[in-house]
C-alpha positions in Angstrom: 102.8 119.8 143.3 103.2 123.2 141.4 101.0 123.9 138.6 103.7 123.4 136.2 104.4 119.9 137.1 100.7 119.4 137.2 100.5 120.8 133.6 103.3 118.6 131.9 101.9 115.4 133.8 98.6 116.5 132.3 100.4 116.7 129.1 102.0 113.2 129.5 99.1 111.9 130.2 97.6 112.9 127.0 100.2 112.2 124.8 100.0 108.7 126.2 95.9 108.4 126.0 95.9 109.9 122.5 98.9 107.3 121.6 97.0 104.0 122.9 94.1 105.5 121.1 95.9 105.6 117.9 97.6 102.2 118.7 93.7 100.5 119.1 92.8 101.8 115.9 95.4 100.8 113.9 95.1 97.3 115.3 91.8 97.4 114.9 91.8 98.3 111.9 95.3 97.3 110.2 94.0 94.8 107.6 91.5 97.8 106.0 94.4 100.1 106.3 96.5 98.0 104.4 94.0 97.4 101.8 93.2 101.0 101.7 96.8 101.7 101.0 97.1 99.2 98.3 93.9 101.0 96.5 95.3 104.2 96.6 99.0 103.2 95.5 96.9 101.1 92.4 95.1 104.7 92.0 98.5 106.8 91.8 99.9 104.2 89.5 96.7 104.5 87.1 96.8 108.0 87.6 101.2 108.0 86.4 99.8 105.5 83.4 97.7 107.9 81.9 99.9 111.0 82.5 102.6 109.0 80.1 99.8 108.3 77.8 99.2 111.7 77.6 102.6 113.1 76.9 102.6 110.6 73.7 
């Protein structure tokens, strides 16, 4: 092989390593990323609430 196709299998390979890593995590982790998302959406909502409250 020529170093190029060495370099974009290298590449590949990466891209696929990094991709189950990210993949593990999240279903590892899905139920606190869900409930992570729901406290930052109730955070943003607070956050809109008291913007209104301040424009009366």
């Amino acid at each position: 092989m020529n170093k190029d196709k060495l370099d974009t299998v290298s590449k590949k390979q990466k891209a696929e390593a990094v991709s189950q890593a990210m993949k593990l995590i999240i279903d590892f982790n899905g139920s606190q990323l869900k409930e992570i998302k729901r406290f930052v959406d109730t955070l943003l909502q607070i956050r809109q609430q008291q913007g209104r409250k301040d424009e009366e």
